[in-house]
PAVEXDO-797493 format. One line per 8 residues: number of its first residue (from 0); for each residue x, y, z of C-alpha. Coordinates in nm, 2 decimals. Example, Ala and Ser with C-alpha at 12.3 -4.5 7.8 and 13.67 -1.06 7.14 Angstrom:
BEGIN
0	1.23/-0.45/0.78  1.37/-0.11/0.71
This chain:
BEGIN
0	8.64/12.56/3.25  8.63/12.93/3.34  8.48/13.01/3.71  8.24/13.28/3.70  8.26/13.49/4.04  8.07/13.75/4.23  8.23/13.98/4.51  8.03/14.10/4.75
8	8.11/14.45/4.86  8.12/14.85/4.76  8.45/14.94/4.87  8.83/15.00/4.72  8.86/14.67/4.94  8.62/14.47/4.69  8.70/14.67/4.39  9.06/14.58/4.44
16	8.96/14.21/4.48  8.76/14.20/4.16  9.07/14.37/3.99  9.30/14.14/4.08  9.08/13.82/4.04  9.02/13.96/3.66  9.40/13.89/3.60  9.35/13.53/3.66
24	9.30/13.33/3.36  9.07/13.10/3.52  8.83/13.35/3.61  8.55/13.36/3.35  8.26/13.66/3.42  8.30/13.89/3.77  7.97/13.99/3.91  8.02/14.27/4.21
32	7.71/14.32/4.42  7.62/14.60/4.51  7.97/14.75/4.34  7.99/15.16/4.34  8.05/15.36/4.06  8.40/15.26/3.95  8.39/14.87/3.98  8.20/14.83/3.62
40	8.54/14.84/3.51  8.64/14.53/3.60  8.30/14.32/3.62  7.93/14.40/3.60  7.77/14.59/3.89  7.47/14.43/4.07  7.23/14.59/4.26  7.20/14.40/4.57
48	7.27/14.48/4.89  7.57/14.32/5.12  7.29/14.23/5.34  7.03/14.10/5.15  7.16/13.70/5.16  6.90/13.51/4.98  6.89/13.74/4.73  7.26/13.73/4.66
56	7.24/13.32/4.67  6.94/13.35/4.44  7.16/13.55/4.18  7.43/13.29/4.24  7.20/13.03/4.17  7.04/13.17/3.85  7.35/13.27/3.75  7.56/12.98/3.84
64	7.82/13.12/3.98  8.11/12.91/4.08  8.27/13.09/4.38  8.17/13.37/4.56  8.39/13.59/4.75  8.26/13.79/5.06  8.49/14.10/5.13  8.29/14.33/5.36
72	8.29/14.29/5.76  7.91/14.35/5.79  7.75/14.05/5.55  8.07/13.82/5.66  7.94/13.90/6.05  7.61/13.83/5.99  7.66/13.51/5.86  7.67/13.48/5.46
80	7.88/13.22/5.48  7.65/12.99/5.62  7.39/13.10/5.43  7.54/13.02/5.10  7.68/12.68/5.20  7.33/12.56/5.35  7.24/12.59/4.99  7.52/12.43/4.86
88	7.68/12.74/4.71  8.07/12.80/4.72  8.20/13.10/4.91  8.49/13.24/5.08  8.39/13.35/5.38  8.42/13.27/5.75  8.16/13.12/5.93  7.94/13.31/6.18
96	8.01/13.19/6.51  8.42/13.20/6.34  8.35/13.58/6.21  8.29/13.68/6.58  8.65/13.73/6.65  8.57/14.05/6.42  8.19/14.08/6.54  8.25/14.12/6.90
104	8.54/14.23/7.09  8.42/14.06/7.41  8.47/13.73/7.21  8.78/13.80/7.10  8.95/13.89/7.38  8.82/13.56/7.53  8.98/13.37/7.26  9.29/13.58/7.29
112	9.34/13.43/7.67  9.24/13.11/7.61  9.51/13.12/7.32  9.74/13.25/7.54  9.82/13.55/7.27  9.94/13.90/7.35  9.68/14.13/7.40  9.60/14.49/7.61
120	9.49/14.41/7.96  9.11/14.42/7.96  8.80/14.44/8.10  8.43/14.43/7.95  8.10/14.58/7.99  7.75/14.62/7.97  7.66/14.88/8.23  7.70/15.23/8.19
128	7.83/15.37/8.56  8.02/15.04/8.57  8.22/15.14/8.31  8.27/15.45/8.40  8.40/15.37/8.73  8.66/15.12/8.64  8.85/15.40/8.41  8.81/15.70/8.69
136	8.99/15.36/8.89  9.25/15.33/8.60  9.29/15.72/8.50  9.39/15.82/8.17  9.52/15.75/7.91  9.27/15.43/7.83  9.13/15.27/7.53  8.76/15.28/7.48
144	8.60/15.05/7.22  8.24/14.94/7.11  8.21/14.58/7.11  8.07/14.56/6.80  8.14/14.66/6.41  8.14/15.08/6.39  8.31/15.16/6.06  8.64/15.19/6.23
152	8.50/15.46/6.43  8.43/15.26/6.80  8.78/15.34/6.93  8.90/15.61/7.09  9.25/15.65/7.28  9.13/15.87/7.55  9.39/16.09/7.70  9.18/16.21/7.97
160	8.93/16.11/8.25  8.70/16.37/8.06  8.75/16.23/7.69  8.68/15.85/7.84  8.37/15.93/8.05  8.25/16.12/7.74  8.27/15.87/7.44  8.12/15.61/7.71
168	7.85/15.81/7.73  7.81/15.85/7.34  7.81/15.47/7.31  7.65/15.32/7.56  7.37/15.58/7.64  7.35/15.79/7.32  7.37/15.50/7.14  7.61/15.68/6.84
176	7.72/15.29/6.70  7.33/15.19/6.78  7.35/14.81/6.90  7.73/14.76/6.86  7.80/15.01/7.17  7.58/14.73/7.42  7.91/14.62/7.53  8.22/14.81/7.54
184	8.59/14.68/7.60  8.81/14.88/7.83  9.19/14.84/7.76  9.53/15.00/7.89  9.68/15.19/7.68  9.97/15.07/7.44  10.25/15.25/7.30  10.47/15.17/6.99
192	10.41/15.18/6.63  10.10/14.99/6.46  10.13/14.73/6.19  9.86/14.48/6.00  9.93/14.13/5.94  9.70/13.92/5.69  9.68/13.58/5.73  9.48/13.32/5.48
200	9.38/13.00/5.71  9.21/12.71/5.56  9.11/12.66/5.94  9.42/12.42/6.00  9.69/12.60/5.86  9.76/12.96/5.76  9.99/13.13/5.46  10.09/13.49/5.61
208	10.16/13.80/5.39  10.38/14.09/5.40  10.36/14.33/5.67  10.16/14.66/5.61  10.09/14.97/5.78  9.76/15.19/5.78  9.74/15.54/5.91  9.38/15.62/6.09
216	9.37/15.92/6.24  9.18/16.19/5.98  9.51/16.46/5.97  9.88/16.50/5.92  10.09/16.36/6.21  9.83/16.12/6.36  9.58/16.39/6.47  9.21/16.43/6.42
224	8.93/16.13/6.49  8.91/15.77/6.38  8.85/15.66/6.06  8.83/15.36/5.86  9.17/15.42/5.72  9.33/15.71/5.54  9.60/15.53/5.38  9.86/15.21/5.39
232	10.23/15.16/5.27  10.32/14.75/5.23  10.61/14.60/5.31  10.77/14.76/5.62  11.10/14.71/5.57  11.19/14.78/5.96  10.99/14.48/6.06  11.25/14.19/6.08
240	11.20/13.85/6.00  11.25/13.77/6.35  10.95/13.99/6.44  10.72/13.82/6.16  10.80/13.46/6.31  10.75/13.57/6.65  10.42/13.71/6.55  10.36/13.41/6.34
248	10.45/13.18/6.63  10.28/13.36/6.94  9.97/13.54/6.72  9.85/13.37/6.43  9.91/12.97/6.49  9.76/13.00/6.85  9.42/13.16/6.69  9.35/12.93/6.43
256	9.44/12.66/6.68  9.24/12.79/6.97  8.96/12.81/6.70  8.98/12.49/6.61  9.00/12.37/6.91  8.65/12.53/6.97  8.47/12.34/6.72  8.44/12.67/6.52
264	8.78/12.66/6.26  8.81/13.03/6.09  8.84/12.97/5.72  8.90/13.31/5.55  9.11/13.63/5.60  9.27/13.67/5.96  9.36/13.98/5.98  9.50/14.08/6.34
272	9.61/14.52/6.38  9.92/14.50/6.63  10.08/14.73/6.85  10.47/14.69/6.80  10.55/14.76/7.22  10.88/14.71/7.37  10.81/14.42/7.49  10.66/14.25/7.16
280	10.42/14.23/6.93  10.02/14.30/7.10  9.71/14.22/6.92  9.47/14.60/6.89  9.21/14.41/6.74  9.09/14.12/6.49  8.92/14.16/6.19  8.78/13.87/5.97
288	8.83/13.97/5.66  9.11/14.20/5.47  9.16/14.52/5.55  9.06/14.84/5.34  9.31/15.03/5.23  9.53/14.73/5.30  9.36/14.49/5.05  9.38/14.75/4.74
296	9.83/14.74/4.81  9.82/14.35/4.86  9.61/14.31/4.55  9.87/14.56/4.37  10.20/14.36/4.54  10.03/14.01/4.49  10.18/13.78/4.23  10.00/13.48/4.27
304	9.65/13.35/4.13  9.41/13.51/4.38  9.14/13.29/4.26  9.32/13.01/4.34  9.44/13.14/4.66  9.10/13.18/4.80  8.97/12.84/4.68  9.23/12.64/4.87
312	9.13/12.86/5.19  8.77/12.74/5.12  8.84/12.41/5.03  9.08/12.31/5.34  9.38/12.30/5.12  9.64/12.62/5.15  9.97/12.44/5.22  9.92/12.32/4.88
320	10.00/12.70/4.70  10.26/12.90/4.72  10.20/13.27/4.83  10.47/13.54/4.57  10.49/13.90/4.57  10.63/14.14/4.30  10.91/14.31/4.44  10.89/14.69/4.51
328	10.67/14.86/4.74  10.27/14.96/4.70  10.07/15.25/4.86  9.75/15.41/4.88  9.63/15.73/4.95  9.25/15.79/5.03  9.10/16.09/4.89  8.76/16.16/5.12
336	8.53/16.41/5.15  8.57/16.77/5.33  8.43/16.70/5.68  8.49/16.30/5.67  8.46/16.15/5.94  8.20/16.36/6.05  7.94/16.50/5.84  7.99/16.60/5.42
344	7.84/16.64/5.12  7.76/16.35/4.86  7.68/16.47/4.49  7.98/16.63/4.43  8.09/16.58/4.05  8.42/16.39/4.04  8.75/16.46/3.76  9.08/16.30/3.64
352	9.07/15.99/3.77  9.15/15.85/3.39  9.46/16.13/3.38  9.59/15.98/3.73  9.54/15.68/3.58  9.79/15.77/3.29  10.05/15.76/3.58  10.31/15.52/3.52
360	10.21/15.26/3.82  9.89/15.45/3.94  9.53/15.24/3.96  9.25/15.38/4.12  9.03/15.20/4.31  8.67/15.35/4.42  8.51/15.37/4.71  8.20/15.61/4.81
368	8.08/15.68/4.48  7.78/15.66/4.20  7.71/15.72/3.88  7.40/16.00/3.87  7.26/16.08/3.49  7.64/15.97/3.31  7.85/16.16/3.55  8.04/16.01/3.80
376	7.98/16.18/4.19  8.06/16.15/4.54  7.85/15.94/4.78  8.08/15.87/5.06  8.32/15.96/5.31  8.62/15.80/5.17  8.55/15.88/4.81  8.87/15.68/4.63
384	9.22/15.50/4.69  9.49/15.63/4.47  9.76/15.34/4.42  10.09/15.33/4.35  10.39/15.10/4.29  10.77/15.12/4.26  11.10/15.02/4.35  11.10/15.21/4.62
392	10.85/15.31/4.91  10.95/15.69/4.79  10.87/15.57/4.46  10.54/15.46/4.56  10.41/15.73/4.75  10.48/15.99/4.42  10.29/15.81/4.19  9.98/15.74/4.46
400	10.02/16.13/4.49  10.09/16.23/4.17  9.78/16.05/4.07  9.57/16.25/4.34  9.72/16.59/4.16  9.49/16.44/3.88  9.18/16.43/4.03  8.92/16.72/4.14
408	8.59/16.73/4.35  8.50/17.04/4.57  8.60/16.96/4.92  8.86/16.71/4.92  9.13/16.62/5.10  9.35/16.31/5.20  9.65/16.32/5.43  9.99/16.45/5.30
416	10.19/16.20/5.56  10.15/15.85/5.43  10.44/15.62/5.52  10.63/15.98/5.63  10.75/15.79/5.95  10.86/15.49/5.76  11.06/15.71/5.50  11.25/15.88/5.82
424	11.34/15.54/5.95  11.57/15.47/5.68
């Protein structure tokens, strides 16, 4: 019997998802809630917010939907999970309490040394002038980060005493990331390349995927602010097998262990950002949940059933499938709005994406936008993810950007760079 599914979300991230879990022939009718104004190509969009729980386990109810999937960090923080299964509705998702290692950065630090895993040296806060005198004690450069969830925004790598004292101040006294700046993490600052690892834990055991690599920073060469990613390349082919067991080993088994351990197993989508440093593999951050761009290459690279993938996470089961890839390379290129990350304009008519989608290899996924009176228009920062696949990485980066040479709003931009550093490493 087919499963009827609804994804909750309204990024590439979730449009990606519901793509990919079209493809399985088990999966009957896709529901995406609240969607945006590209994912009624793959299901039906429905307007409910990420946030608004009973309403979404109503509409699972009445529509009796068979397995929801929760892809955003906000409603898998805030405790979906719990909320469906207290009324007996399927869902992959992570508990709350298990969802903090993505909720709070204090909390996952403190599972990170009970685990014994690699990690920035650390300290946490709550007070203002406390804060700022432990980094005029440590001097520049230092990492900076809101506790809490901030859109990929509540970091900053601050190379002076200056930079630190002032994006302190934004967050804990301007209150720029409201509630999620009541506690900020200090680290030291790590060098080396950054990769993501995804790992899908059943809570016991774990299946780990290829290694990817997102690029931040707004401009060419790693400059300009945070953001919530400007594009990914998947695999790395200078990570070696040795370096994915080691992670495996010293990273990923001692989490779900230590969660475990705790009472509070993490079922879902581990998703740890490392710093490759000369002495190993560090964990940046965790996130509960897969990472956007990341999700829209793994859902492109991804051979197995998705659907049946994320029930045996659910369901306490993993060891029992077996995790393929198509061979070749996948990348995505976000296309955002002129002035992303800080302020732009939404309701900006948007062109071409079914001529980049002609491209041999290309899928576009959306991200901040709407349909307003038939014409599709901006309503975002990060407006879409331009996909490609091929043999090679080279390969995959021309058609993601060949695809982009398709499409048209006023204003845009994306980075040139993607997977540049990669491509000189050969």
């Amino acid at each position: 019997m087919a499963v009827d599914v609804l994804v909750v979300g309204a990024y590439p991230r979730e449009h990606a998802i519901a793509w990919k879990l079209k493809q399985s022939p088990r999966v009957g009718k896709i529901y995406i809630a609240p969607g945006n104004g590209g994912t009624d190509n793959v299901g039906q969009t429905v307007p409910i917010g990420v946030m608004e729980f009973e309403k979404l386990a109503d509409f699972a109810v009445e529509k009796k939907i068979g397995f929801t999937v929760a892809g955003s960090d906000d409603p898998i923080v805030g405790g979906i999970g719990d909320v469906f299964r207290a009324r007996g509705l399927k869902i992959w998702s992570p508990s709350k309490v298990a969802a903090q290692l993505e909720g709070s950065k204090a909390f996952a630090k403190e599972v990170m040394r009970e685990a014994g895993v690699p990690t920035a040296e650390f300290k946490v806060f709550t007070e203002y002038e406390k804060a700022v005198s432990y980094v005029r004690a440590k001097g520049a450069p230092i990492v900076v980060k809101a506790s809490g969830l901030a859109l990929g925004k509540g970091v900053m790598v601050c190379q002076t005493l200056e930079e630190a004292e002032s994006f302190l101040n934004d967050v804990m006294v301007k209150k720029i990331f409201k509630d999620s700046g009541n506690e900020v993490v200090i680290e030291e600052f790590l060098e080396g390349p950054e990769i993501s690892i995804h790992a899908l834990s059943d809570g016991k055991d774990f299946l780990i995927f290829p290694t990817s690599q997102d690029h931040k920073r707004s401009g060419d060469g790693n400059t300009g602010k945070n953001t919530g990613g400007m594009g990914v390349i998947a695999p790395l082919p200078w990570v070696t097998d040795a370096q994915i067991e080691d992670i495996r080993q010293r990273i990923v088994a001692p989490t779900i262990l230590r969660m475990s351990d705790r009472g509070t197993p993490f079922q879902g989508l581990l998703y740890p950002g490392l710093m490759m440093t000369k002495n190993g593999a560090k964990v940046i951050e965790f996130n509960a949940r897969f990472g956007c761009p990341e999700a829209e290459v793994y859902m492109r690279l991804m051979k197995s059933d998705l659907l049946d993938l994320l029930e045996a996470s659910e369901g306490g089961t993993i060891l029992s499938q077996k995790l393929e890839w198509h061979s070749g390379f996948a990348a995505t290129v976000i296309v955002a709005s002129g002035g992303y990350p800080d302020d732009y304009k939404k309701g900006l008519p948007i062109t071409g994406i079914d001529e980049a989608e002609k491209v041999p290899g290309v899928v576009v996924f959306h991200a901040g936008t709407k349909k307003e009176n038939g014409l599709l228009v901006t309503s975002g920062g990060r407006v879409l993810s331009v996909s490609g696949v091929g043999a090679t990485l080279s390969e995959a980066l021309d058609k993601a950007y060949e695809g982009i040479s398709k499409i048209h709003f006023d204003g845009m931009y994306f980075r040139r760079d993607i997977g540049a550093r990669t491509l000189e490493m050969r």
